[in-house]
C-alpha positions in Angstrom: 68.9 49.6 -43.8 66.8 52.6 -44.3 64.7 53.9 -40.9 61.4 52.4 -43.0 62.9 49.7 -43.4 63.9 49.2 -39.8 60.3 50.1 -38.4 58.1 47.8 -40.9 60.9 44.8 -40.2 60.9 45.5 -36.1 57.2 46.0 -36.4 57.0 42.7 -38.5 59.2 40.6 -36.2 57.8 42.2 -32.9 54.2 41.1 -33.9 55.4 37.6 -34.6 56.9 36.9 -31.0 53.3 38.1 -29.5 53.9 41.9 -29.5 51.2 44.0 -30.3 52.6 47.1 -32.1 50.8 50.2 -32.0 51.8 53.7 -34.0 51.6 57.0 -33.1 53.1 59.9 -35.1 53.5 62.3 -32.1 53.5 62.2 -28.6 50.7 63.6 -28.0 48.9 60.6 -29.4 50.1 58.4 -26.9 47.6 59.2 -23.9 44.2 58.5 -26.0 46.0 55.0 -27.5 46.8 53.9 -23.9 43.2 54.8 -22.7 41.2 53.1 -25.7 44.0 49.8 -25.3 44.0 50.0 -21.6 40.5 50.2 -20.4 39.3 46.6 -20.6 42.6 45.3 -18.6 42.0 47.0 -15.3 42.9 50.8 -14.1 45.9 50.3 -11.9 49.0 51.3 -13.3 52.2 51.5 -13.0 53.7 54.4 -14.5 57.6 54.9 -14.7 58.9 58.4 -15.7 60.7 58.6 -18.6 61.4 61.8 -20.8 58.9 60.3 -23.5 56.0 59.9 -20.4 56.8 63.6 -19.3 56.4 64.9 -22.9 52.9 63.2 -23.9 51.5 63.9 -20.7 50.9 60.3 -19.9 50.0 60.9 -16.3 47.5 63.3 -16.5 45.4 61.7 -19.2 45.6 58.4 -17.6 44.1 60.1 -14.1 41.7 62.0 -16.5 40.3 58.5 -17.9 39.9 57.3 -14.7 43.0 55.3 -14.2 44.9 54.9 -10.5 48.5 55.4 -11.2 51.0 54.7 -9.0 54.7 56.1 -9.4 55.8 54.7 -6.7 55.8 53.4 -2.8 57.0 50.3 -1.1 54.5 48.2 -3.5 55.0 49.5 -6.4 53.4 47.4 -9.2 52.9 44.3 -7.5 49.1 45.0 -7.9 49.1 46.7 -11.0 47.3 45.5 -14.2 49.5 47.4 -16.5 53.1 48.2 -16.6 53.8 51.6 -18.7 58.5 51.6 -19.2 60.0 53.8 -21.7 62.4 51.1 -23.7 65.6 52.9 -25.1 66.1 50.6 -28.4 64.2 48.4 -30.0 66.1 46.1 -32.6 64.5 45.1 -36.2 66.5 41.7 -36.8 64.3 40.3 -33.5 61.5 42.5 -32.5 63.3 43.0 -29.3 63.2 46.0 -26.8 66.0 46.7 -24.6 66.9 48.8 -21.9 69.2 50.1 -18.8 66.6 48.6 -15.8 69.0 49.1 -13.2 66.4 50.9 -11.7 63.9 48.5 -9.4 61.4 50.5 -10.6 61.8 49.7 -14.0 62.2 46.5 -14.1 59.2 46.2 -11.5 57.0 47.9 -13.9 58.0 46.0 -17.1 57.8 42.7 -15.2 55.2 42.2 -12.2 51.9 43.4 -13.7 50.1 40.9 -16.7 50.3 44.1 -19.4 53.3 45.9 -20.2 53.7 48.7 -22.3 56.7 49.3 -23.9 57.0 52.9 -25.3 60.1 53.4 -28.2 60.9 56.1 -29.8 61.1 54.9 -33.8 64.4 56.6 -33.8 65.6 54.3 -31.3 65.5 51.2 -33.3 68.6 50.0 -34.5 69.0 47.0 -37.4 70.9 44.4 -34.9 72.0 43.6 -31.4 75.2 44.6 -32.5 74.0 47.9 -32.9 72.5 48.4 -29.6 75.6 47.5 -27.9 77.5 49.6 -29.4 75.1 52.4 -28.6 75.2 51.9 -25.0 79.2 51.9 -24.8 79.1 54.7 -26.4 77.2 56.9 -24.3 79.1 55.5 -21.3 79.9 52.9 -18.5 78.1 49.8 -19.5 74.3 49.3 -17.6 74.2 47.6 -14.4 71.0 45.5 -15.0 70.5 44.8 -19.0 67.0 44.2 -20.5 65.8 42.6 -23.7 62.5 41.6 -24.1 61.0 39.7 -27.3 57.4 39.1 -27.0 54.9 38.4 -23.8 56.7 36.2 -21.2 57.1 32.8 -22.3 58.3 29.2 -21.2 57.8 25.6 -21.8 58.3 22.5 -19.9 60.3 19.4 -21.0 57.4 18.3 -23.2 57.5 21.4 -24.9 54.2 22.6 -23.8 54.7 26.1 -24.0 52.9 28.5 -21.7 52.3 32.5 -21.6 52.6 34.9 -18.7 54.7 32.5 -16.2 57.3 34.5 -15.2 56.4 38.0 -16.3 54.0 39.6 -18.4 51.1 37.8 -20.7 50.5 40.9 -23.0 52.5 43.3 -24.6 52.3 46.5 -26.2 54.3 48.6 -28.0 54.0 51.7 -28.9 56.1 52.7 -31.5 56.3 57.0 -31.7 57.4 58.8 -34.1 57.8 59.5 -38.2 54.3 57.8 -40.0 54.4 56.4 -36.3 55.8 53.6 -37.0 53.0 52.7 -39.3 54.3 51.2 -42.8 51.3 48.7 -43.3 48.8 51.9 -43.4 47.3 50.8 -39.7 
């Protein structure tokens, strides 16, 4: 599949499980598109750094719009209204992010606060699962805590009554950087 191809179909799938997708065509786009989505879901976040975070400056416009991030301390995103993670993959088959959380922090940022923001390199995103995997044992010893998210948390009970936001995050954004940012519907 051609990287278009891979984009428009992750995008595609990604929106279907719940995802909100979101282009940007540079880095430095990111901070104003986390502001303008961001400021009607509270101001504390919780900001992991990632090389993509460092690069767009997403600290400093985030404490320039008025935001409260936290990067760390013993409670580290328990009260936050927004989770910002960098994802290292995203695949196109499923609309599914993955990721090497073995850090707490990490996986405390993607999962404790009701928004998460997933930021993916368009690069990154590979046509399978299959893919992905063989990406990471490429690069190396195998992660100790694996990550794949499709969609906002969900679960349903035996009379499949399904319910959003149980056991992790209700929203979820993506933000999808790169080439046309991701953008293959003219959005």
């Amino acid at each position: 599949m051609k990287s278009q191809e891979l984009i428009t179909s992750f995008t595609s799938q990604a929106e279907a499980m719940g995802a909100r997708v979101i282009p940007a065509a540079r880095p430095d786009e990111i901070g104003a598109k986390l502001v303008e989505v961001l400021r009607p879901l509270g101001s504390k976040i919780a900001l992991v750094d990632s090389p993509l975070v460092k690069t767009a400056g997403v600290e400093a416009v985030l404490a320039g719009a008025g935001f409260n991030v936290e990067k760390d301390g013993p409670e580290f995103a328990r009260q936050a209204d927004t989770g910002i993670v960098e994802f290292e993959y995203g695949i196109a088959e499923t609309g599914t992010l993955a990721m090497d959380a073995t850090d707490l922090k990490t996986r405390l940022a993607a999962m404790l606060p009701l928004t998460c923001v997933a930021l993916l390199a368009a690069e990154r995103v590979r046509a399978n699962l299959t893919e992905v995997i063989d990406a990471y044992l490429e690069r190396g010893p195998w992660p100790g805590y694996f990550t794949l998210v499709t969609g906002p948390s969900r679960t349903a009970d035996i009379e499949r009554s399904l319910t959003v936001g149980v056991h992790g995050p209700e929203r979820l954004f993506i933000i999808l950087v790169g080439e046309n940012g991701g953008d293959s519907r003219g959005r």
